[in-house]
KEPANU-795766 format. One record per atom (N, C-alpha, C, CB): x, y, z. Coordinates in pm, whole numbers, padded with zeros to 5 digits, always signed. Glycine has a CB too. Layout:
! residues N
XYZ/...
This chain:
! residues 120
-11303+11904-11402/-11214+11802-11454/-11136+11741-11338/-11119+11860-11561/-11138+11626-11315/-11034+11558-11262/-10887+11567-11250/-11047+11476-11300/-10827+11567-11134/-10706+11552-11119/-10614+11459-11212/-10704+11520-11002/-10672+11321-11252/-10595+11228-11313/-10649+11289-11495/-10643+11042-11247/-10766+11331-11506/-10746+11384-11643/-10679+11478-11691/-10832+11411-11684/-10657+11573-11585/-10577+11688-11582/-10411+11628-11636/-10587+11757-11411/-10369+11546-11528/-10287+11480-11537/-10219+11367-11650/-10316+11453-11454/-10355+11383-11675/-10328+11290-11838/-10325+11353-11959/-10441+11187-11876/-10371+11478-11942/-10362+11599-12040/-10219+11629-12048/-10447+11734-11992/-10192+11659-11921/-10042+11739-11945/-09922+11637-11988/-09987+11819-11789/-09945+11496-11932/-09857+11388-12024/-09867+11412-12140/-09888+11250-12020/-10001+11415-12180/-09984+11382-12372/-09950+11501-12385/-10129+11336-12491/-09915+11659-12377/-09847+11759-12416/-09754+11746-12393/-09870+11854-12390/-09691+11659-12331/-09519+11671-12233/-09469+11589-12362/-09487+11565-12021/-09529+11427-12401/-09489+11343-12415/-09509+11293-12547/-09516+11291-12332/-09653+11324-12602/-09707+11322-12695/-09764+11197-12745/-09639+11374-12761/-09811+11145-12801/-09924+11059-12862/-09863+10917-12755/-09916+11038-13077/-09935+10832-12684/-09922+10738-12585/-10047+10627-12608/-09922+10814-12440/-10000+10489-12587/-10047+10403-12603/-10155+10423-12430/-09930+10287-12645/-10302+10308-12437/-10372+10360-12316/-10289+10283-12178/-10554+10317-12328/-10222+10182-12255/-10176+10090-12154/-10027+10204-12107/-10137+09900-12233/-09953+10268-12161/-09874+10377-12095/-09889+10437-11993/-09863+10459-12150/-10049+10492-12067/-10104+10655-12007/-10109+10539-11877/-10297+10769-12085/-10219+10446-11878/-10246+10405-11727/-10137+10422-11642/-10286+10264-11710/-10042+10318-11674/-09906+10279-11614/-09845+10417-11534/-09795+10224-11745/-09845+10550-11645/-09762+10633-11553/-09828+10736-11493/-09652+10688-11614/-10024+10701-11507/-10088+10791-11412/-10119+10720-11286/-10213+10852-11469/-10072+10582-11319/-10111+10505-11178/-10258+10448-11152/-10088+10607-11059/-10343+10413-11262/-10445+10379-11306/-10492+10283-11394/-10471+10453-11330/-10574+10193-11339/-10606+10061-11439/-10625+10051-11594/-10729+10008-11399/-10570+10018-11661/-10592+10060-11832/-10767+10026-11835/-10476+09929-11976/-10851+09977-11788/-11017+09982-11771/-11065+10106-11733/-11074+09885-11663/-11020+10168-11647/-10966+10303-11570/-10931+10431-11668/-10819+10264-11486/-10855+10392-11742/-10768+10487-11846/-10848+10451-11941/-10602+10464-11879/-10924+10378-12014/-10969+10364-12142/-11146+10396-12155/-10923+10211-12185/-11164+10413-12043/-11346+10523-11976/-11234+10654-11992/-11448+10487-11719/-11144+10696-11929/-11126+10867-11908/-11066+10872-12015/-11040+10943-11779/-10991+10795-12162/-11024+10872-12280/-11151+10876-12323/-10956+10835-12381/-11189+10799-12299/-11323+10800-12379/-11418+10943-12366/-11414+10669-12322/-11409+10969-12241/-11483+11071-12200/-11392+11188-12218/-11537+11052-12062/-11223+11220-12232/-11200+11320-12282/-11208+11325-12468/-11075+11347-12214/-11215+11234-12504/-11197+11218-12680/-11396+11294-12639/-11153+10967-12790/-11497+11240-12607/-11615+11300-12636/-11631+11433-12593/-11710+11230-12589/-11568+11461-12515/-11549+11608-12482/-11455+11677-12579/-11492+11625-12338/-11417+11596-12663/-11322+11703-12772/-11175+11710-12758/-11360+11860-12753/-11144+11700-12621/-10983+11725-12593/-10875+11617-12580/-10968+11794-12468/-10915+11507-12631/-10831+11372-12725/-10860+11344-12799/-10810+11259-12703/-10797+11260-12897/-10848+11191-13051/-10726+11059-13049/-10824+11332-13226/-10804+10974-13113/-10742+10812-13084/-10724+10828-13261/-10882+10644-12994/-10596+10772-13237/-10520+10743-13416/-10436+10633-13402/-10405+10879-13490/-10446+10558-13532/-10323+10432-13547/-10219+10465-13516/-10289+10373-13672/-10173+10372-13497/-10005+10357-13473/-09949+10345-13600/-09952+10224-13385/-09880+10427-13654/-09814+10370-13785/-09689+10259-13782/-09759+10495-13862/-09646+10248-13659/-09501+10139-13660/-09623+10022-13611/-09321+10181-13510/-09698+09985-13578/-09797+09894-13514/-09938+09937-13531/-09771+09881-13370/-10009+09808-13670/-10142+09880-13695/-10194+09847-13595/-10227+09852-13811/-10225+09746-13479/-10263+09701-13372/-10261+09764-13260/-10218+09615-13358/-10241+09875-13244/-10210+09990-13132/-10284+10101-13189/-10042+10033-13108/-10333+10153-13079/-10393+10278-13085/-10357+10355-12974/-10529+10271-13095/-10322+10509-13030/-10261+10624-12989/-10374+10678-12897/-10215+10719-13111/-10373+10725-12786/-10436+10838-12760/-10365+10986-12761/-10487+10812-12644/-10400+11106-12880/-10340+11229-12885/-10396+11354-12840/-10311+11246-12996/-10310+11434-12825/-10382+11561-12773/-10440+11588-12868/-10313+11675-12723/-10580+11705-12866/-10615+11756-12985/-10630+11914-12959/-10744+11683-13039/-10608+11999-13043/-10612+12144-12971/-10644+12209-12928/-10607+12204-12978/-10763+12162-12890/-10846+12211-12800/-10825+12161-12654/-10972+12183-12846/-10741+12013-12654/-10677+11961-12540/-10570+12066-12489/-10614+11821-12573/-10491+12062-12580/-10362+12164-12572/-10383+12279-12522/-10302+12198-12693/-10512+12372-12552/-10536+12508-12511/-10567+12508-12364/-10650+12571-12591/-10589+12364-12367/-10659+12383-12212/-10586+12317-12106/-10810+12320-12202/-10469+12273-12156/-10349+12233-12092/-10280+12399-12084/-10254+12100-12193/-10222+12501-12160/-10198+12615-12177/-10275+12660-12101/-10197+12660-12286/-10375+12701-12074/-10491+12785-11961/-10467+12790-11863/-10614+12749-11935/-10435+12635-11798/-10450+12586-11691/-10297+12597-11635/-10518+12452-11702/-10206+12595-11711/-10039+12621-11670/-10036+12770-11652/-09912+12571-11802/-10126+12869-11758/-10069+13029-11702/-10152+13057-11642/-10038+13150-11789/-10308+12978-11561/-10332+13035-11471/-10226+12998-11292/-10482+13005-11487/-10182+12894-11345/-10114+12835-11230/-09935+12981-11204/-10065+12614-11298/-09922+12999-11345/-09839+13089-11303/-09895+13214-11244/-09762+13115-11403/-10022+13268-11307/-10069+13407-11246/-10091+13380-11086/-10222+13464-11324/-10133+13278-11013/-10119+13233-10906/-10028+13293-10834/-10104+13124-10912/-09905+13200-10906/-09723+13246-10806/-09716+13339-10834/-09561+13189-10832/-09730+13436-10923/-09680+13582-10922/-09719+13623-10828/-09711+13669-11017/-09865+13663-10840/-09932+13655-10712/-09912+13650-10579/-09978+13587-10713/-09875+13548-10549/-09842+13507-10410/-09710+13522-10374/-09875+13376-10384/-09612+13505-10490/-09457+13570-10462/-09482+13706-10401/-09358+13593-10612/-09551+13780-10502/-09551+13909-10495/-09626+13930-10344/-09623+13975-10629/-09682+13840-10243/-09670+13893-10109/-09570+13849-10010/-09784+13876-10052/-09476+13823-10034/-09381+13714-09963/-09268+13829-09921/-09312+13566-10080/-09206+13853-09835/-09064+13912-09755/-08960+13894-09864/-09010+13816-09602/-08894+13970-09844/-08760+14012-09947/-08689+13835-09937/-08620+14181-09855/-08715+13881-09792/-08551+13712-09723/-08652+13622-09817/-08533+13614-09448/-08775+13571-09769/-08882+13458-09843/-08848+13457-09996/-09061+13503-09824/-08821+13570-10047/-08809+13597-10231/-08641+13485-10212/-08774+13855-10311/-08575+13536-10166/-08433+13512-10193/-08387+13401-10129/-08350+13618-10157/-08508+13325-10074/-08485+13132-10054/-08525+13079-10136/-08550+13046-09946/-08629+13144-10193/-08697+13047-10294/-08584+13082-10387/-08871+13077-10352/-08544+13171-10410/-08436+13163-10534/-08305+13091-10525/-08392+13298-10570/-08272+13060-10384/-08193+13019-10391/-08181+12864-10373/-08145+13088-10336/-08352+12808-10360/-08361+12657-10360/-08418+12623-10508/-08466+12597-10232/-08436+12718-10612/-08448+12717-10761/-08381+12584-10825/-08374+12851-10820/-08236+12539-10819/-08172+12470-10824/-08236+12332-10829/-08099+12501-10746/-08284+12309-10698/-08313+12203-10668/-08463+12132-10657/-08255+12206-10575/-08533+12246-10690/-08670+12281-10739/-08684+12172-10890/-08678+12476-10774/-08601+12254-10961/-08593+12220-11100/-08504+12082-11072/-08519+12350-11206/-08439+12076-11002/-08403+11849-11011/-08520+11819-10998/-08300+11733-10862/-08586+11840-10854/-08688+11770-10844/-08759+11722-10972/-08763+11836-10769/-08838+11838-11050/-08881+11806-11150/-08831+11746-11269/-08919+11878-11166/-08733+11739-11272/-08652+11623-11378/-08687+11486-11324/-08465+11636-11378/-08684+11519-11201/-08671+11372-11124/-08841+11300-11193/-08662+11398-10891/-08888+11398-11148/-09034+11350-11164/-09091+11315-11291/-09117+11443-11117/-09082+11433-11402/-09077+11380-11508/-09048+11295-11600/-09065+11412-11525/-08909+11252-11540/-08824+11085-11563/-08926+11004-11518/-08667+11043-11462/-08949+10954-11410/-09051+10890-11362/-09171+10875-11417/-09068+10928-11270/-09241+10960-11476/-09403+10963-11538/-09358+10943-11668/-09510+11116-11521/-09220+10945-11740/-09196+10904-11899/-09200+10740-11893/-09027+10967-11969/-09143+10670-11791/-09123+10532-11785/-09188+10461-11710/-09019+10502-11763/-09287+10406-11762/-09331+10301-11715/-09332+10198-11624/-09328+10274-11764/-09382+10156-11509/-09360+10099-11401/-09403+09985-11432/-09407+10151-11295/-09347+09840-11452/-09395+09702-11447/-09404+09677-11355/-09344+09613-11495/
């Protein structure tokens, strides 16, 4: 799987049901671009396209649960990873990373803000 499908997986779990012209916008990808890689994750099973109920003229691309499981897989293998690799790191190495935790977690606010809104 691709980086940007990957990436488009974990939006629609973050974010949930997204128009294709969104998804493009905040994966950084042409909606021509974005509307081949649903296509090919909806035939692979792990999206499903549904109306818009506030706009019959829009169509959703959603996770489907088999998307979701494999968004889940792919996040606790990423944690068995850091355990992992924490678990070879120096006491001092343990107790920077804990103590740049803080700012770890802005970052990711930061970022997540960013991939919710849309870039014109």
């Amino acid at each position: 799987m691709s980086l940007t499908s990957a990436a488009t997986l974990a939006t629609l779990d973050r974010t949930g049901p997204r128009r294709i012209t969104d998804l493009a916008a905040v994966e950084g990808v042409t909606q021509p671009a974005m509307t081949a890689l649903v296509r090919v994750m909806e035939e692979s099973g792990l999206v499903e396209r549904r109306g818009d109920a506030s706009d019959k003229r829009v169509t959703l691309a959603c996770l489907t649960e088999a998307g979701a499981s494999y968004v889940r897989t792919r996040r606790q293998a990423g944690v068995h990873a850091f355990e992992r690799l924490i678990g070879e790191l120096t006491g001092d190495e343990v107790e920077a990373l804990v103590a740049a935790l803080p700012a770890l977690k802005h970052l990711a606010e930061l970022e997540s803000q960013d991939r919710e809104v849309p870039k014109q």
